[in-house]
C-alpha positions in Angstrom: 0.0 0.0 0.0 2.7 2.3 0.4 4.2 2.0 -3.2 0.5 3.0 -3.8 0.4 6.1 -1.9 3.8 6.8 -3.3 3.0 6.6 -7.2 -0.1 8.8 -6.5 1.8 11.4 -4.6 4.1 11.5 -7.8 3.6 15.7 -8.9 2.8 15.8 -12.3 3.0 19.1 -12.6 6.7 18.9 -11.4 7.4 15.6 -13.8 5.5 17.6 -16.7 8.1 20.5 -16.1 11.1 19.2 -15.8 10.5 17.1 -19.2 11.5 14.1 -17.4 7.6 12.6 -17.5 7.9 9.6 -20.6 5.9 7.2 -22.1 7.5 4.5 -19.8 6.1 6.4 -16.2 3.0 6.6 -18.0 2.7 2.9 -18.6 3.8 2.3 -15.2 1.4 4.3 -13.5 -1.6 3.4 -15.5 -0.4 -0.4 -15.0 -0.5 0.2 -11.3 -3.3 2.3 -11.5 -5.2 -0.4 -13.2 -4.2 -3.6 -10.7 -5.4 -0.9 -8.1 -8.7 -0.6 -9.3 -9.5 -4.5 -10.3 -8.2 -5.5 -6.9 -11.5 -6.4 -4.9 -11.7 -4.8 -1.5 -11.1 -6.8 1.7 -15.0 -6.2 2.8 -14.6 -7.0 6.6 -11.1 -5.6 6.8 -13.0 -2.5 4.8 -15.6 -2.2 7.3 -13.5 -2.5 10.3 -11.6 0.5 9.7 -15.1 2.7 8.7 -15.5 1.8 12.0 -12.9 3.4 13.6 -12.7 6.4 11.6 -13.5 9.7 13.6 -16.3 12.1 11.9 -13.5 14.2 10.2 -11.7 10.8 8.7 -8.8 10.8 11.0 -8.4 7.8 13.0 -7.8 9.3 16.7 -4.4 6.7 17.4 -2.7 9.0 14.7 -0.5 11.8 15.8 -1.9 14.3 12.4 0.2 16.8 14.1 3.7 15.4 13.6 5.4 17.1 11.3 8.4 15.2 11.9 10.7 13.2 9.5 11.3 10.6 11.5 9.1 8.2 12.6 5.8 10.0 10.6 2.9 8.7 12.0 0.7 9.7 8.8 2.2 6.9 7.1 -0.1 4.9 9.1 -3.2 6.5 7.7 -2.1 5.5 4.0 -1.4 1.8 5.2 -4.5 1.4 6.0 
């Protein structure tokens, strides 16, 4: 999950600019894009974490506030 947060965080903006954006990052992407999106959800595991979410879709055992480069609790949020 985190190579997923991490290919979605990708700027294109900042790719598109520096010219370094090709055809091959473009396959990549929409590759991992697509296994994304025909991957069925984990129903139960799915539900379980709606569960726990608070009203504003932060879970409250995440330290949002850490701005820290070590040890960044966020990273927890995309895992999930």
């Amino acid at each position: 999950m985190l190579l997923a947060a991490l290919v979605m965080a990708m700027p294109r903006v900042a790719w598109s600019e520096a010219g370094a954006e090709t055809e091959e990052i473009n396959i990549v992407k929409s590759r991992f894009v697509s296994d994304l999106l025909n991957s069925a959800p984990d129903t139960p595991a799915v539900r379980s974490l709606l569960e726990t979410l608070s009203e504003d879709g932060s879970w409250p055992d995440i330290d949002y506030k850490d701005v820290s480069n070590t040890g960044w609790d966020h990273r927890r949020h995309w895992a999930r």
